[in-house]
TORLUMTOR-22072 format. One record per atom (N, C-alpha, C, O): residue number from 1; atom name; x, y, z. Coordinates in Angstrom, 3 decimals. Each point is the difference from the previous one (the first is absolute). Layout:
REM residues N
> NUM,CA,X,Y,Z
...
***
This chain:
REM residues 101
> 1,N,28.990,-0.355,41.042
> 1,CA,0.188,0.808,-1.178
> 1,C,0.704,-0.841,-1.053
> 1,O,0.984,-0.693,0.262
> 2,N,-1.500,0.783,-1.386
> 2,CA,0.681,-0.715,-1.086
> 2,C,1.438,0.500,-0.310
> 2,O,0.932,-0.691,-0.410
> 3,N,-0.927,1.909,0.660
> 3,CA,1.406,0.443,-0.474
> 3,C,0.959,0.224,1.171
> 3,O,0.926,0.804,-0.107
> 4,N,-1.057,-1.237,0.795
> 4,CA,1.036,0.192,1.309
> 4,C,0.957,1.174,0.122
> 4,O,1.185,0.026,0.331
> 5,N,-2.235,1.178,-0.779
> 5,CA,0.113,1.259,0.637
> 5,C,-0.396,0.242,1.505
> 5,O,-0.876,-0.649,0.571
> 6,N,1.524,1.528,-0.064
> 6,CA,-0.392,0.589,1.248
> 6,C,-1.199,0.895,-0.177
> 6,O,-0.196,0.944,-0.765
> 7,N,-0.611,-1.555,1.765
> 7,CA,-1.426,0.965,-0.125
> 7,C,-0.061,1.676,0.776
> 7,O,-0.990,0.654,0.327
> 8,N,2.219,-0.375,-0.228
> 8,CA,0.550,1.549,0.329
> 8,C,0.277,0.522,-1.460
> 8,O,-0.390,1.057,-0.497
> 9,N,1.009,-1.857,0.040
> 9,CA,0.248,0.092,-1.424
> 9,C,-0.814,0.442,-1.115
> 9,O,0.097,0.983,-0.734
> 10,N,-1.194,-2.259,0.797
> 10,CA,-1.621,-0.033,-1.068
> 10,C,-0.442,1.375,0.777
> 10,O,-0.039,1.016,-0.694
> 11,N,-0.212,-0.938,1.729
> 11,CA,-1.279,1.284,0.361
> 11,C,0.677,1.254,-1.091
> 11,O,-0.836,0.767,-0.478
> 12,N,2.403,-0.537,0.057
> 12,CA,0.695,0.933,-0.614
> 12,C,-0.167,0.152,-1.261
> 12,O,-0.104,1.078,-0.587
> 13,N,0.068,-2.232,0.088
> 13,CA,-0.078,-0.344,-1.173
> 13,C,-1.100,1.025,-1.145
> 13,O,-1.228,-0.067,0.049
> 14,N,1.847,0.787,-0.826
> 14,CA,-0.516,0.196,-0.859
> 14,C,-0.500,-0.195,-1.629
> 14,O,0.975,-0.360,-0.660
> 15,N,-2.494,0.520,-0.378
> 15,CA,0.266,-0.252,-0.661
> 15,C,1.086,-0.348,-1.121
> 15,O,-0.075,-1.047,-0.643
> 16,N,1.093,1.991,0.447
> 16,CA,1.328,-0.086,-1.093
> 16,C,0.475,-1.345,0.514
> 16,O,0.192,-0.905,-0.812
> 17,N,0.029,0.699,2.214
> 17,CA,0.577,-1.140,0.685
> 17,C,-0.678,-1.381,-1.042
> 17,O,0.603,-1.026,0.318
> 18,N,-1.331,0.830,-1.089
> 18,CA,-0.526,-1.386,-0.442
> 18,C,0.018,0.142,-1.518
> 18,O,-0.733,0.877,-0.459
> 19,N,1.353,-1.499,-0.268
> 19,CA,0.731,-0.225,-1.785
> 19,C,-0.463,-1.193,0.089
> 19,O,0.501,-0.900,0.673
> 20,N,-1.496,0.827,-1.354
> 20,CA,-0.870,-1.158,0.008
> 20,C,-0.573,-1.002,0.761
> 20,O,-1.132,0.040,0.482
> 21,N,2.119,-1.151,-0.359
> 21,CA,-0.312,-0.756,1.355
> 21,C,0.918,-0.054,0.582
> 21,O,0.108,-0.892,0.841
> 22,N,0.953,1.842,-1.051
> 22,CA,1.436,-0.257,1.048
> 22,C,-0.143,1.587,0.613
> 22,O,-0.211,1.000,-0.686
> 23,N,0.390,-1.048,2.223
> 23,CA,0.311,0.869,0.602
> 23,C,1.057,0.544,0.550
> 23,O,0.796,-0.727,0.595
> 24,N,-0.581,2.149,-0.691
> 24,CA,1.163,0.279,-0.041
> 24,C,-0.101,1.112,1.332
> 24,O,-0.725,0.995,0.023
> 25,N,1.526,-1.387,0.919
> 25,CA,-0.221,0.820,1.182
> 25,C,1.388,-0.155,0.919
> 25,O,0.741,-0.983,-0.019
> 26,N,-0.618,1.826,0.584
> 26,CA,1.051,-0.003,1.260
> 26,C,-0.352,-0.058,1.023
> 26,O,-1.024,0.587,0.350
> 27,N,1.761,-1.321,0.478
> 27,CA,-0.109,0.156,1.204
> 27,C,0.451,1.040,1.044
> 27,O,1.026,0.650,-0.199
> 28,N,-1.676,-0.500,1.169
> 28,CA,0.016,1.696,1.130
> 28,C,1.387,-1.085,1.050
> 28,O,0.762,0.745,0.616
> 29,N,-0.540,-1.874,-0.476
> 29,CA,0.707,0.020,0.459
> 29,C,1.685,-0.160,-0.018
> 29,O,0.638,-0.100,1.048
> 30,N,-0.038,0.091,-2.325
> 30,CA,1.220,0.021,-0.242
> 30,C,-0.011,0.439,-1.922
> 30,O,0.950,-0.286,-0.729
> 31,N,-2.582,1.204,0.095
> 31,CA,0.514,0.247,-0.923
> 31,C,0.175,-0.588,-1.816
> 31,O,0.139,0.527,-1.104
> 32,N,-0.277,-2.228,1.808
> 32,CA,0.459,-0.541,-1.349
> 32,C,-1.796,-0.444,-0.482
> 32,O,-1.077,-0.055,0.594
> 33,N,1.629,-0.219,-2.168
> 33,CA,-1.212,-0.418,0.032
> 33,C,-0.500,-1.065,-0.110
> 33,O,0.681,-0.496,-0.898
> 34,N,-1.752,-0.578,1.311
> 34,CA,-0.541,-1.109,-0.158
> 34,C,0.342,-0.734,-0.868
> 34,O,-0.302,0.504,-1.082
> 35,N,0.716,-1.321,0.986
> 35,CA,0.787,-1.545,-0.811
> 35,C,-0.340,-1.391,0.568
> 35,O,0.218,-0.396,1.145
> 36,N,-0.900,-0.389,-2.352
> 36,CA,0.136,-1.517,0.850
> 36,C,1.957,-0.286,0.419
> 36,O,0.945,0.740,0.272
> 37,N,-1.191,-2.512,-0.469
> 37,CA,1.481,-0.296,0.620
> 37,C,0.827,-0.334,-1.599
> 37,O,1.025,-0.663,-0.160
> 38,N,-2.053,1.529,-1.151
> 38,CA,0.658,-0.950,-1.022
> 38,C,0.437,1.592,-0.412
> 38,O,0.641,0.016,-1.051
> 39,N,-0.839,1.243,1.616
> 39,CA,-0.262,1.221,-0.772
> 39,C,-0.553,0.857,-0.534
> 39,O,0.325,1.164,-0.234
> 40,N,-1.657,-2.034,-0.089
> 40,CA,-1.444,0.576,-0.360
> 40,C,-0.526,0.759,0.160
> 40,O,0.938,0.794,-0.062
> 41,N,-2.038,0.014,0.317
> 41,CA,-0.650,1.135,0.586
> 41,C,-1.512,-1.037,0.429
> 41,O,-0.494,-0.870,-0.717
> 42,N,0.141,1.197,1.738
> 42,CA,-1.464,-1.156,0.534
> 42,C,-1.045,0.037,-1.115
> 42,O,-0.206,1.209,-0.106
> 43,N,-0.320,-1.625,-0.496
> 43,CA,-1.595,-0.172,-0.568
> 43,C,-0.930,-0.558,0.961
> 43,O,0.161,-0.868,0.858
> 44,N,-1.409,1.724,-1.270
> 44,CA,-1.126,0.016,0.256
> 44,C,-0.925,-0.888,-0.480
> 44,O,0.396,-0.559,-1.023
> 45,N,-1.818,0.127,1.503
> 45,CA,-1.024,-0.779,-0.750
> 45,C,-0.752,1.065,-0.517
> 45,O,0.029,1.077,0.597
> 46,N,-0.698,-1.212,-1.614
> 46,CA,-1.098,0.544,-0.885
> 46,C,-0.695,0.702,1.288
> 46,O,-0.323,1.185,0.086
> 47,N,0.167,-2.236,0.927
> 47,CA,-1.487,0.394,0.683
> 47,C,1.002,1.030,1.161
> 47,O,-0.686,0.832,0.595
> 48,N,2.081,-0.827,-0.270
> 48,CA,0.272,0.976,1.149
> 48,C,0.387,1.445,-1.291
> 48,O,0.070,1.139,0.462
> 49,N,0.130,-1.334,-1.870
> 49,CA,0.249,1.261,-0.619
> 49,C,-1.462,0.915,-0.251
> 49,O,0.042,1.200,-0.274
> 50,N,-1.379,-2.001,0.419
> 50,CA,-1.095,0.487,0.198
> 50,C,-0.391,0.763,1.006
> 50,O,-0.631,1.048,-0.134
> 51,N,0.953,-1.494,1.084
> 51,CA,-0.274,0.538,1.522
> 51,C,1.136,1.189,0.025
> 51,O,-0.197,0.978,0.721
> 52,N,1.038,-1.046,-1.284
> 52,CA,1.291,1.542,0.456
> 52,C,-1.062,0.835,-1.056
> 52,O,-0.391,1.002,0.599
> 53,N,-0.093,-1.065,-1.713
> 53,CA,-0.529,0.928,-1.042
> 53,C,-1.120,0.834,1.266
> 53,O,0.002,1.190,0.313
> 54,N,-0.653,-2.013,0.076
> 54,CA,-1.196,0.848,1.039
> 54,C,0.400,0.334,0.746
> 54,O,-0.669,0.792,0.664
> 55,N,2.184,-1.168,-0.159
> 55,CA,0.597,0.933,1.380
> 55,C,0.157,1.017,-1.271
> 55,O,-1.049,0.548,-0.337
> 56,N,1.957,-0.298,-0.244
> 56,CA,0.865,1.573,-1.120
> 56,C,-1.599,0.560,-0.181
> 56,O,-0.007,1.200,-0.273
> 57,N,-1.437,-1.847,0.373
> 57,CA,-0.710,0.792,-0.733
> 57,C,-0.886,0.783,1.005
> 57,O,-0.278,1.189,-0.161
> 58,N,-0.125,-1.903,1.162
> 58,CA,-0.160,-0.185,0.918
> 58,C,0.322,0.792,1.581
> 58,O,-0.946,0.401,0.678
> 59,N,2.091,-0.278,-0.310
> 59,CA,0.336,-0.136,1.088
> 59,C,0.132,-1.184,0.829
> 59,O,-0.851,-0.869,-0.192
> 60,N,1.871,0.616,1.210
> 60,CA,0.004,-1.409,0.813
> 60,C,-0.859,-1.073,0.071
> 60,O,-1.006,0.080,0.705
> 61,N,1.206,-0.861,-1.199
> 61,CA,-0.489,-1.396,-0.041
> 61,C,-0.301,-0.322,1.637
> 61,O,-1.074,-0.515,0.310
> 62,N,1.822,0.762,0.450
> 62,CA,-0.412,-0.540,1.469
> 62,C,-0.298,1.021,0.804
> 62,O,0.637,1.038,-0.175
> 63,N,-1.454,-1.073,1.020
> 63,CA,0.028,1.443,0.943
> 63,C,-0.047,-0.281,1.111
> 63,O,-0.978,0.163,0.729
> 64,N,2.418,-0.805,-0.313
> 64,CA,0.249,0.585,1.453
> 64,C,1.960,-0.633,-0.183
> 64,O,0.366,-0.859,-0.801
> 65,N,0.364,1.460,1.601
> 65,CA,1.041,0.134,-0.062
> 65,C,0.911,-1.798,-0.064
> 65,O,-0.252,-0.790,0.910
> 66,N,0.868,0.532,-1.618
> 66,CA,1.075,-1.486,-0.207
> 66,C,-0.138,-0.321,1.398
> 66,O,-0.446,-1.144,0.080
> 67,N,0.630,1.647,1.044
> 67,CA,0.209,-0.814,1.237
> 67,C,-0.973,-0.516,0.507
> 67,O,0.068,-1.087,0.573
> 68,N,-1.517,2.002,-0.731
> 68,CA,-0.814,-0.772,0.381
> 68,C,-0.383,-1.220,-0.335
> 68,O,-0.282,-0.921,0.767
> 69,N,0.271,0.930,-2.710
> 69,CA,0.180,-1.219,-0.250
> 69,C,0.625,-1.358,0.433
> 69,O,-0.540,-1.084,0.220
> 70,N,2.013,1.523,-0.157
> 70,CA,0.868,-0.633,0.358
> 70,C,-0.144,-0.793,1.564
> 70,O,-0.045,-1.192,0.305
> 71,N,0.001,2.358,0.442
> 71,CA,-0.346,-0.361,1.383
> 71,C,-1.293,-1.223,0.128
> 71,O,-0.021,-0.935,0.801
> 72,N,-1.151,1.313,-1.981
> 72,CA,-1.113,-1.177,-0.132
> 72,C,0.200,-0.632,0.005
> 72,O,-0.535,-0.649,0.898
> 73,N,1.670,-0.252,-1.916
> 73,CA,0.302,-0.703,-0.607
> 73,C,1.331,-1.707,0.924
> 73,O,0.306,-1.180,-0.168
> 74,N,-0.066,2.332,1.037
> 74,CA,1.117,-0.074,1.124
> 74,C,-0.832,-0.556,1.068
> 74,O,0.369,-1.040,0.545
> 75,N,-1.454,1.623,-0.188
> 75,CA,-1.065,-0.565,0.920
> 75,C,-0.965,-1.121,-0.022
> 75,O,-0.452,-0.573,0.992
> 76,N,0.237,0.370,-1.991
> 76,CA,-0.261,-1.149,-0.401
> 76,C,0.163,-1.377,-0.002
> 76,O,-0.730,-0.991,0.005
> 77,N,1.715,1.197,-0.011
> 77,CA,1.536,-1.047,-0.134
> 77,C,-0.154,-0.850,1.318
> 77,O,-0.277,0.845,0.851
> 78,N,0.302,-1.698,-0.431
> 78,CA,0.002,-0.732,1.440
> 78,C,1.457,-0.166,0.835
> 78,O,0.264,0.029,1.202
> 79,N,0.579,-0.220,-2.450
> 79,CA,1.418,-0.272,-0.085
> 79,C,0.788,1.863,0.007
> 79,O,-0.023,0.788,-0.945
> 80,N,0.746,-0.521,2.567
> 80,CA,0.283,1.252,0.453
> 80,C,1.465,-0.230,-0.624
> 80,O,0.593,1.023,-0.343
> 81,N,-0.183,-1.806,0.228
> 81,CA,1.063,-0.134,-1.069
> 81,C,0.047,0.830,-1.306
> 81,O,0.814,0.912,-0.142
> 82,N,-2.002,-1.368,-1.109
> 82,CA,-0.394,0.882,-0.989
> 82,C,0.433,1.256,-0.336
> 82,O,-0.115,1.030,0.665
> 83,N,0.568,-1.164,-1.627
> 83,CA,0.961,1.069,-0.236
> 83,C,-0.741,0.674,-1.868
> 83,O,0.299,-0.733,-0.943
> 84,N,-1.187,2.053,0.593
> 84,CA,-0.322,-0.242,-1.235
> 84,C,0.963,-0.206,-1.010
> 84,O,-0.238,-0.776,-0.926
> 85,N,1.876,1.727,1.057
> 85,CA,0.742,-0.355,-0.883
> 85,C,0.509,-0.840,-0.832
> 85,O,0.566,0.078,-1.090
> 86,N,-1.101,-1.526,2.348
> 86,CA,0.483,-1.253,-0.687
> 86,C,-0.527,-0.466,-0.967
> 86,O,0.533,-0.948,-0.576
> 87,N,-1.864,1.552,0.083
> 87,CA,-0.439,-0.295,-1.291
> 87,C,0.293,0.652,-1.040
> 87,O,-0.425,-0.627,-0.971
> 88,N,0.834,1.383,0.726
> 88,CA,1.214,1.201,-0.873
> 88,C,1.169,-1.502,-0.600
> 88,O,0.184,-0.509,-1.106
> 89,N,0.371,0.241,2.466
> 89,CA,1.447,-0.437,-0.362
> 89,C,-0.092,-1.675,-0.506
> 89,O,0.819,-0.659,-0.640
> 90,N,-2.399,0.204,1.306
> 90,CA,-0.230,-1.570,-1.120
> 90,C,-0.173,0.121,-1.074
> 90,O,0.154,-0.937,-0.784
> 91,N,-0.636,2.480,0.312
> 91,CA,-0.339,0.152,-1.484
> 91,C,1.199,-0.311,-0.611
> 91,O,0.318,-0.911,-0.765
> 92,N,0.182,1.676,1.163
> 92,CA,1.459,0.640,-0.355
> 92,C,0.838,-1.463,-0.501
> 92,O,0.489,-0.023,-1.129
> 93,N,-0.384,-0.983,1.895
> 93,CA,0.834,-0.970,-0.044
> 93,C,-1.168,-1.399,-0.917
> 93,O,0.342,-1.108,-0.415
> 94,N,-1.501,1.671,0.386
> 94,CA,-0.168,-0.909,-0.733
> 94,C,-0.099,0.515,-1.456
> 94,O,-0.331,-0.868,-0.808
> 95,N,0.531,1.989,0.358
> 95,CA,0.141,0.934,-1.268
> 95,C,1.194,-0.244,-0.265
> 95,O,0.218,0.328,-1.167
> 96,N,0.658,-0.734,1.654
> 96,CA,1.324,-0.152,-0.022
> 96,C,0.270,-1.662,-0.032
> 96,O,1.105,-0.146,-0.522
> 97,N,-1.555,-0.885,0.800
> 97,CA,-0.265,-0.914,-0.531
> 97,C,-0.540,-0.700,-0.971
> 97,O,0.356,-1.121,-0.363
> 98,N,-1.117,1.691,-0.017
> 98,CA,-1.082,0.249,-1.487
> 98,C,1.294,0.209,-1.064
> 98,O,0.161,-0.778,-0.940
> 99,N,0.937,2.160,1.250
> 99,CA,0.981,0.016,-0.894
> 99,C,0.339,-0.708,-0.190
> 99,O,0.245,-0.030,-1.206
> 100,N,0.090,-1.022,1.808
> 100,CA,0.998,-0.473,-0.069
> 100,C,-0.112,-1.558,-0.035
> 100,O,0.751,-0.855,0.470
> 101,N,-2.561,0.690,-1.554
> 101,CA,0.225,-1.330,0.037
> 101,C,0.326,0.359,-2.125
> 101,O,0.298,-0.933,-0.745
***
């Protein structure tokens, strides 16, 4: 995910939730809401603010529940180590390096 939201999170997400290309959402698990590491609110690409318009117009973009996905995605993997989160948190630190050149 580009925005290193929780995908418990996105399935919640509603239209009002997106002011242009910055999304504005909370999280279900402690409340606050989504911030890079500089303060920001996440932005979107052109092409993922396209794809939420046909979910709001639409109904669900995916049809079958985050875990299955997830679980796909998990299976795949050769390496039982693999963890999906960890691609959340490289974003994360390399968005945060980017600041900070």
């Amino acid at each position: 995910m580009e925005t290193g939201i929780r995908p418990g999170d996105i399935w919640l997400m509603q239209e009002s939730g997106i002011k242009g290309w910055e999304i504005r959402l909370s999280a279900i698990k402690d409340g606050k809401e989504y911030r890079d590491l500089h303060g920001r609110y996440p932005k979107i690409s052109k092409r993922t603010a396209q794809m939420a318009e046909i979910v709001f117009r639409y109904g669900l973009y995916f049809e079958k529940p985050y875990i299955y996905y997830s679980l796909k995605i998990k299976r795949s993997c050769e390496d039982p180590r693999f963890q999906i989160h960890l691609v959340r948190v490289y974003h994360q630190h390399i968005q945060f390096l980017r600041g900070q050149m």
